[in-house]
C-alpha positions as CSV (number, residue, x, y, z in Angstrom):
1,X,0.2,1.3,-15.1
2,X,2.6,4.3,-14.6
3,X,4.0,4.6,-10.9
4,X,2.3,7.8,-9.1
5,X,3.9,9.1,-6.3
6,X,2.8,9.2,-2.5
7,X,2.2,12.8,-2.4
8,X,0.3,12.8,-5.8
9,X,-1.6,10.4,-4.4
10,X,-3.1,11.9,-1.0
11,X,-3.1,15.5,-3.0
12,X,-6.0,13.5,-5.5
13,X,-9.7,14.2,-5.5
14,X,-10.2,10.2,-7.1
15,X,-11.2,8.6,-4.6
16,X,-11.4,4.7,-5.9
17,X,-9.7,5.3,-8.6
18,X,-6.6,2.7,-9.4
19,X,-3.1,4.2,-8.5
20,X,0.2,1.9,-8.7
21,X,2.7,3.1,-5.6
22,X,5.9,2.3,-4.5
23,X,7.8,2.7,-1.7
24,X,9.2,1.2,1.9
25,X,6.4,-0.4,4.7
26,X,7.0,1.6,7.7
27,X,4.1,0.0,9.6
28,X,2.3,-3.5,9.0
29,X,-0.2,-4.9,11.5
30,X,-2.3,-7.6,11.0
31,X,-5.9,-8.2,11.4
32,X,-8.1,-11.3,12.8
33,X,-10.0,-10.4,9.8
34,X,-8.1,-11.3,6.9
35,X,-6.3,-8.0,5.8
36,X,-3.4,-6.4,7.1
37,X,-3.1,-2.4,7.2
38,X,0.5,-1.6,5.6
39,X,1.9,2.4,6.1
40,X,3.2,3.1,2.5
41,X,6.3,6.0,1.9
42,X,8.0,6.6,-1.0
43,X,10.0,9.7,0.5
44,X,7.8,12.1,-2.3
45,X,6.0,14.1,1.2
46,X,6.0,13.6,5.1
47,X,3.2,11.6,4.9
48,X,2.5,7.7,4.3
49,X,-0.3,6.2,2.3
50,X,-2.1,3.5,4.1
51,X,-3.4,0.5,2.2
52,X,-5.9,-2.2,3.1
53,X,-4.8,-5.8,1.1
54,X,-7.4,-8.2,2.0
55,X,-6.2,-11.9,1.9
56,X,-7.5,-11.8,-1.5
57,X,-4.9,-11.0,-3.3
58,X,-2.9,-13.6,-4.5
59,X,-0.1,-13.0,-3.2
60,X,-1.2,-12.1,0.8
61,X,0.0,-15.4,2.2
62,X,3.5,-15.3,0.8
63,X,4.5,-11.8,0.4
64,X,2.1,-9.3,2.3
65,X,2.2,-11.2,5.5
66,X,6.1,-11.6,5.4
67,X,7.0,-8.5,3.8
68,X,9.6,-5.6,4.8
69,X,8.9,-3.9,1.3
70,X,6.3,-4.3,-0.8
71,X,4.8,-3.2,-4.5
72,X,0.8,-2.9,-4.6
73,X,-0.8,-2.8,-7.9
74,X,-4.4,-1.4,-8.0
């Protein structure tokens, strides 16, 4: 899947629809829950994307809990 920028991104009307991003974690907190809410820039607009990744995702133990940067597919 071809990389879409941040800005692209929030400017979208497809709501659900797959988008692969990359960029720098600003923010990362973690949740009692099982999912941790990560602040996404890429630098493309002022604003940051924010993801949900649920515990999951195969690699939430390893890299999404311990990451400074991360690459989300999906």
């Amino acid at each position: 899947m071809k990389r879409t920028r941040v800005a692209r991104v929030l400017a979208s009307e497809q709501i659900g629809s797959p988008f692969t991003v990359m960029g720098w974690v600003r923010t990362k907190r973690e949740s009692k829950g099982g999912f941790s809410f990560i602040e996404l820039n890429d630098g493309s607009c002022i604003n940051s994307l924010q993801v949900i990744a649920g515990e999951n995702l195969p690699n939430y133990k390893g890299d999404v809990q311990n990451c400074k940067q991360v690459v989300l597919c999906g």
